[in-house]
N, C-alpha and C positions, 0 to 999 in steps of 0.2 A: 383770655390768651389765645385761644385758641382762635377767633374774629382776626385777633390783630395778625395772628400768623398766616393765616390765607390772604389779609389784604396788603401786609407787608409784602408779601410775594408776588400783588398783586401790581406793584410799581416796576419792580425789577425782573421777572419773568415773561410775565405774558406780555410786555410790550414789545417784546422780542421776538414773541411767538409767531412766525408768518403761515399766513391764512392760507388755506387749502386750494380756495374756490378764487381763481382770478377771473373773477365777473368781469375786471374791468379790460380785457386785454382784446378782447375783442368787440368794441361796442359795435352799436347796429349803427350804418351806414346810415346816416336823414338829417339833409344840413340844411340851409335855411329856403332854399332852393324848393326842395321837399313838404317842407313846414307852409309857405308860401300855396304852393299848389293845393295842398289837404285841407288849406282855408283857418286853421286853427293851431295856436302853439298852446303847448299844457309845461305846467309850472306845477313844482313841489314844494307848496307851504304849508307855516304851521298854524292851527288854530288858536289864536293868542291875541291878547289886546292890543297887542303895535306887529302883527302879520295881518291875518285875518278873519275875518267874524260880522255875526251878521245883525245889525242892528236895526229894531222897525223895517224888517223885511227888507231892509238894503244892506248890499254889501259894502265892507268898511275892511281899513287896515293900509297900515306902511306898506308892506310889501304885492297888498294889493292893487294898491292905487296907481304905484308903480310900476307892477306888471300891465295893467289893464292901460296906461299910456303908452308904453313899449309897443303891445300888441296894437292897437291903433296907428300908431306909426309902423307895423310893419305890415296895418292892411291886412290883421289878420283877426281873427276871432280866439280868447282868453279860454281855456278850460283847465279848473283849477283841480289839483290834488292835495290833499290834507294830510300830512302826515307828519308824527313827531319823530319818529326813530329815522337817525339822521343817513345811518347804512344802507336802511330799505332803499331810502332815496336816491341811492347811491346806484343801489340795484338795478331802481327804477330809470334811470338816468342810461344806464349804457346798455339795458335791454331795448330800448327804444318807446317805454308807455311814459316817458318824461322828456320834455327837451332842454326845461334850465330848471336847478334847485335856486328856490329863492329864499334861504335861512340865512341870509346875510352869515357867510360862514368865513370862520379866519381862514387865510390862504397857509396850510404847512405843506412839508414835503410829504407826506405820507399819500394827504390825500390831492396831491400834483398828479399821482398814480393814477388815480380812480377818475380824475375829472383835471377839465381846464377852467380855470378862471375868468372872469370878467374885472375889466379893470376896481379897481376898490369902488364902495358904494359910500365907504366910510370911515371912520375908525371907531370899535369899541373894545374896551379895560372889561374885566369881571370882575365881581363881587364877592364877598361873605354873604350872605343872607341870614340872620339870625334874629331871636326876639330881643328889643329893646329891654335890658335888663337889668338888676346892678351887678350882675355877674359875665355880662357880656365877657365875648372875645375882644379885646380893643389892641391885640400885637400879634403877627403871626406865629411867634415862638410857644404862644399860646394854645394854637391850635393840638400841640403834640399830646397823644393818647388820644385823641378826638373822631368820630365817626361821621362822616360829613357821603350826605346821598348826592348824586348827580346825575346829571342826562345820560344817556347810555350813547356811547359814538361821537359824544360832544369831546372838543379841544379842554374842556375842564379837566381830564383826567390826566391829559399831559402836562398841565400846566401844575397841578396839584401835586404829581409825581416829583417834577421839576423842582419845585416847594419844600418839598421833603426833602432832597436830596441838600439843598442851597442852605436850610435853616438846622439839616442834622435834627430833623425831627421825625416821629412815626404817627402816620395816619393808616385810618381805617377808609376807605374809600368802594362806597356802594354804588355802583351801575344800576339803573333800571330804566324802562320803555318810558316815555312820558315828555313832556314840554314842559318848561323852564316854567311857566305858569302852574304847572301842576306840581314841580318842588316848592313852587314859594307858597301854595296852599296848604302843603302838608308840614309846611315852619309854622305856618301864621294858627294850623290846629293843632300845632306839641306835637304833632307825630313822628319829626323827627328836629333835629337840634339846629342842622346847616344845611345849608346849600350852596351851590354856587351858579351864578346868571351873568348874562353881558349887562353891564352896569345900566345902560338905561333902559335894561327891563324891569332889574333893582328898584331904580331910581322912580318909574314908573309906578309900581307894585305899593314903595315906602308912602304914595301918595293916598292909595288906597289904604293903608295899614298902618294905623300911629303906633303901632307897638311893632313895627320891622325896623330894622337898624342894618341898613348897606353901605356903612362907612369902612369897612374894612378891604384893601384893592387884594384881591390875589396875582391879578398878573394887567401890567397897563397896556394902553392903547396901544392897539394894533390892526390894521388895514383888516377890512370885512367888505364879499365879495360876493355874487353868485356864481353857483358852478353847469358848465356845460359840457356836453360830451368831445374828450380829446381828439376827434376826428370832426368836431363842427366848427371847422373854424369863421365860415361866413356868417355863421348868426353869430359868433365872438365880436368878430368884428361889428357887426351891425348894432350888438348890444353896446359895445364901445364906443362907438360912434353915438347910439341915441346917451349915452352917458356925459361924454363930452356938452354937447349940446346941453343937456337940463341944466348940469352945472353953472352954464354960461347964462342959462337964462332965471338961475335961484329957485329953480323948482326944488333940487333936491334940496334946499335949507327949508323951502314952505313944508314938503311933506314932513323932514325930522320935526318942524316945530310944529304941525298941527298933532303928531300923536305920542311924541318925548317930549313938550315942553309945556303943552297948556294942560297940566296933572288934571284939573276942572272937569273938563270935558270929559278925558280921559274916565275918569274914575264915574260919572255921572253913564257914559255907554257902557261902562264894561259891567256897570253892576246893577243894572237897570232889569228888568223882569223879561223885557221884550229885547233884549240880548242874548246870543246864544251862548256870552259865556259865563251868566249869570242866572239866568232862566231857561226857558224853554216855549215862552212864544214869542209869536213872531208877528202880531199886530193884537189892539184892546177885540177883533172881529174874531179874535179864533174859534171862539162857540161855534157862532153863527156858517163860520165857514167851512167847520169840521160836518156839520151839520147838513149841508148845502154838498160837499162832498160824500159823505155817505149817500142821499139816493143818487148820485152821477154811477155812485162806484169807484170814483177817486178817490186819491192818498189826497187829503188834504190838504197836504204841502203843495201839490200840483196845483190844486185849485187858487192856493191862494199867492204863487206864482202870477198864475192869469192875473189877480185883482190888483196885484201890486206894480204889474206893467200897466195894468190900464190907467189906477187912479192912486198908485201909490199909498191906498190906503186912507184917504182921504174923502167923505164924505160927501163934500159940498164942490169937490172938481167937477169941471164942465168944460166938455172940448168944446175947441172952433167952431163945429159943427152943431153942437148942442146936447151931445151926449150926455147925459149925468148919474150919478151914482156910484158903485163903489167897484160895476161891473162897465162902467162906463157904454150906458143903452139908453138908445135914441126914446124921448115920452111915448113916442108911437107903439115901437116895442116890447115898452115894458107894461104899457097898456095891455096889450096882446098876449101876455104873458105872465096876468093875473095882477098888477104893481096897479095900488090905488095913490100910494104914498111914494113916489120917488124921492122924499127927503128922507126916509125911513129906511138903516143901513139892513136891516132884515128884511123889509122888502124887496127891496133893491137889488141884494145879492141873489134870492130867491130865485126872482127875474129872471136875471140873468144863467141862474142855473136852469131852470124853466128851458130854456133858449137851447141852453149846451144839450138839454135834455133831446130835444127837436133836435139837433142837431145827430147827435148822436144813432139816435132811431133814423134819420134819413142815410146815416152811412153805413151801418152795422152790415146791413148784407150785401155792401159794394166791399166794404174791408172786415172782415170778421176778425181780424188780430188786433185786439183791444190798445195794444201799444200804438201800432202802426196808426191804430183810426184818429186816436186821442191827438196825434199829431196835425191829421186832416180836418178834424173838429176843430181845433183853436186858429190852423190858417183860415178856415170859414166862417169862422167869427169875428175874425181881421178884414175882411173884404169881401166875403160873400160866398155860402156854400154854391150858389150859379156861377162864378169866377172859379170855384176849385175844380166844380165838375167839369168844365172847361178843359179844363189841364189835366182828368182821369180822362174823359174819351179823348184827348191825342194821345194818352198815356197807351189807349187801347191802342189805337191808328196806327202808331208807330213802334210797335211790338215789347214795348217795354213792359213790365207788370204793374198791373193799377191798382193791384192791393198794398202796393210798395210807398212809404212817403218820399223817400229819394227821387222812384220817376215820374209820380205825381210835380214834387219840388220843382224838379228838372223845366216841363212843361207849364205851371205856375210863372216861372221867372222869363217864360219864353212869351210870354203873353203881350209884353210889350212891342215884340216884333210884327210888322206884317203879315209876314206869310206866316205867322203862326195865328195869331189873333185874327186873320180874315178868312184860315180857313173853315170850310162848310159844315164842319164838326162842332164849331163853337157858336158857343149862343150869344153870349155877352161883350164879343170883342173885348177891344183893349184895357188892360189893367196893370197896375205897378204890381207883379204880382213876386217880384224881387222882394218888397218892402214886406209882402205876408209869410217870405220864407223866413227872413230876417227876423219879423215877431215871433216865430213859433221856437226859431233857434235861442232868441233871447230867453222866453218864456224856459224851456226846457233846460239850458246852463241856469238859471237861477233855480230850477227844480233842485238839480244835481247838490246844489250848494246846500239849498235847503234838508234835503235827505243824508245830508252828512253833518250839517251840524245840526239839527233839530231835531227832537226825536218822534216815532209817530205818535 
C-alpha cells in the first residue's frame, strides 16, 4: 500500500511540480555558423542496438549512421556523446557541450521549453514489454495494481499517467537512469515484470527474445524528432533541409529497414562477443593487442584504433602500395623491425609496435606530454616522422609551441603550400599533410568511442 501511494501521487503531483533550475532559458549562443568554423558537431546518443554501438571495431547504429551523413554534408567532423538519461541531455544541449540530441524523441509541449525540434525523423507507438506467458497482460485494464519500471525523463511516464487516468485504473510507476535496452534486459531476467519502449525497439528486442511479448500498444504513433537548441535555428534549418532530401532519395526508409526490419542481422551484431553490447571485445586480436599496447604504454583501445584505420582488422589487407599486415607496414619495415612472418598477425602487429616504439623515443624529448606526443606519433606513422618534423621547426620559426599537436597540425596541413613547404627550415618539402591530420583525428574520435563503450 504504501508503494502504490507514493506512485499514485506520483501521476497527479509531481507532474505539476515545476523545476527550480531553468537550464533551459538561457542556452549558449553556437549556431551552425559556429559549429561549421570549430570543424565538428557533437550529438547525444544512446548506446543501444538501433542508436549506437560498436561492432568489430566499427561503429554501427540508426541514429549513427545518420548523424555521421548529416555531419558529412555539413563538412563537418561527428563527435559522439553517449548517454541514457534523457534530462542530462537536455542539460547538455543548452549548456553548449551538445548541439543536437539524437534519441529520436516524441515532440511534447513540455519539452518545446527545453529544446527545438527538427522536422519528424518518423513515427513511433510504445509498447508493454513483458514475458510471454499464460498469464500475460493481453488488455490495458489489466495493467491496474501493476508495478511497471521505465526510463527516467522518457515520454512513457506521461503517457502511462495519461493511461491511468483514461482506463480509471492504479499503477505503480518506477523511474530510473538507464536505456530502453536495459529495461527489456531486466523483463527478459524476472527482475522486473514490465516495461515500456518505442515499439520498434520492442519489436526489435521480441527478435532477440522468444519468450518477450510486445503486443500490447500503450500509446500509438506519433511523430519522433531530434532536438536542438531554441536559439539554433540555422542548423534547424539545415538539419531540415538535409531531412527533406534523404526522404526524397529513400535513404531514410534504407536506414529504418537495415536496423528495424532485418531482426537477422540485428540480433546476430547485437549479441555477438565482438559487440559492445554483448561483449566486450573489439576484434578475435585483442590478446595480442593488449599485449603490444602494454610495452608502448598505451590503453589498448588506442592501439587498436590505429589497427583498425589501417587494416580494419583484417589480416591478409594490402595497400596500393604494398603495405601488409594488420599494422599495415611496408616488408621492408617490418623487416627492420624484427617481422620474419608478415602473414603472421602476432608478428605483424609486433612490428608495427616495434615502429611506434622508434617512433616514440624519437619524439619524447621534443614533446614530453605523453598525450600531446601520442598524437604526433600516429601523424608520423601516416606520412613520415621527417614530414612531422617539418611542421615542428616552422612550429618553432613561427612562434607557435612545438610541444603542442594543434601548432604542429597547423603547420602539417600547411605543407602543401609553397611558401611553407620551400622554406629553408624544411627538409622534405611537399606533403598532403592535411590528409595526416585527418588520420590522427579519425584515429582519436574512434579512440573516444572505444573508451566509452568498451571497457579496459
Amino acid at each position: 500500500m504504501l508503494i502504490f501511494t507514493i506512485f499514485g501521487v506520483q501521476c497527479t503531483f509531481f507532474e505539476r511540480e515545476v523545476k527550480k533550475e531553468n537550464f533551459w532559458e538561457n542556452p549558449v549562443n553556437f549556431d551552425l555558423d559556429e559549429i561549421v568554423k570549430r570543424g565538428f558537431i557533437r550529438a547525444v546518443v544512446d548506446n543501444s542496438s538501433t542508436s549506437y554501438y560498436i561492432y568489430r571495431g566499427r561503429r554501427m547504429g540508426y541514429e549513427f549512421e545518420m548523424l555521421r551523413n548529416l555531419a558529412s554534408s555539413l563538412d563537418v567532423r561527428l563527435h559522439l556523446i553517449v548517454k541514457s538519461d534523457i534530462d542530462e541531455a537536455f542539460h547538455l544541449l543548452n549548456k553548449g557541450q551538445a548541439d543536437i540530441i539524437a534519441m529520436n524523441l516524441e515532440i511534447t509541449e513540455d519539452r518545446k521549453q527545453y529544446a527545438a525540434f527538427t522536422e519528424p525523423l518518423g513515427q513511433m507507438g510504445t509498447v508493454l514489454v513483458q514475458k510471454d506467458r499464460n498469464n500475460k497482460v493481453s488488455d490495458l485494464q489489466e495493467l491496474d495494481n501493476r508495478v511497471i519500471h521505465i526510463r527516467k525523463d522518457a515520454v512513457y511516464k506521461a503517457q502511462l499517467c495519461s493511461l491511468q487516468k483514461e482506463k480509471g485504473i492504479s499503477l505503480a510507476i518506477i523511474e530510473e537512469k538507464g536505456d530502453s535496452e536495459f529495461f527489456v534486459n531486466k523483463v527478459v531476467k524476472n527482475e522486473i515484470d514490465f516495461t515500456v519502449v518505442d515499439r520498434v525497439v520492442g519489436l526489435v528486442n521480441a527478435t532477440y527474445y522468444d519468450d518477450l511479448d510486445v503486443s500490447l500498444e500503450i500509446s500509438p504513433k506519433s511523430d519522433v524528432a531530434w532536438a536542438v537548441r531554441t536559439n539554433a535555428s540555422a542548423l534547424q534549418t539545415a538539419i531540415n533541409d538535409w531531412i527533406s532530401k534523404k526522404n526524397k532519395t529513400g535513404y531514410m526508409n534504407m536506414m529504418y529497414a537495415k536496423y528495424f526490419q532485418n531482426s537477422k542481422n540485428s540480433y546476430f551484431r547485437s549479441n555477438s562477443a565482438f559487440s559492445s553490447l554483448a561483449g566486450n571485445h573489439i576484434s578475435p586480436f585483442d590478446d595480442i593487442i593488449q599485449k603490444g599496447a602494454e610495452s608502448l604504454g598505451w590503453d589498448w583501445r588506442l592501439l587498436a584504433s590505429l589497427v583498425y584505420k589501417e587494416s580494419r582488422f583484417d589480416t591478409s589487407a594490402t595497400s596500393y602500395a604494398g603495405a601488409v599486415g594488420l599494422l599495415q607496414l611496408m616488408p621492408v619495415t617490418l623487416e627492420r623491425f624484427g617481422v620474419e612472418d608478415p602473414n603472421d598477425p602476432s608478428q605483424s602487429l609486433m612490428g608495427g609496435v616495434n615502429y611506434l616504439r622508434y617512433l616514440d623515443k624519437f619524439w619524447r624529448e621534443r614533446i614530453p606530454e605523453s598525450n600531446e606526443r601520442i598524437k604526433v606519433i600516429l601523424a608520423s606513422y601516416n606520412i613520415g616522422h621527417g614530414h612531422v618534423q617539418d611542421a615542428w621547426k616552422l612550429a618553432i620559426k613561427y612562434g607557435k609551441n612545438p610541444q603542442n599537436w594543434e601548432s604542429i597540425a597547423h603547420f602539417l596541413k600547411l605543407k602543401s603550400d609553397p611558401e611553407y613547404y620551400r622554406d629553408p627550415v624544411v627538409n622534405l618539402g611537399f606533403a598532403k599533410g592535411h590528409l595526416a591530420v585527418s588520420y590522427v583525428d579519425d584515429i582519436m574520435i574512434l579512440y573516444d568511442s572505444y573508451r566509452v563503450l568498451i571497457e579496459p
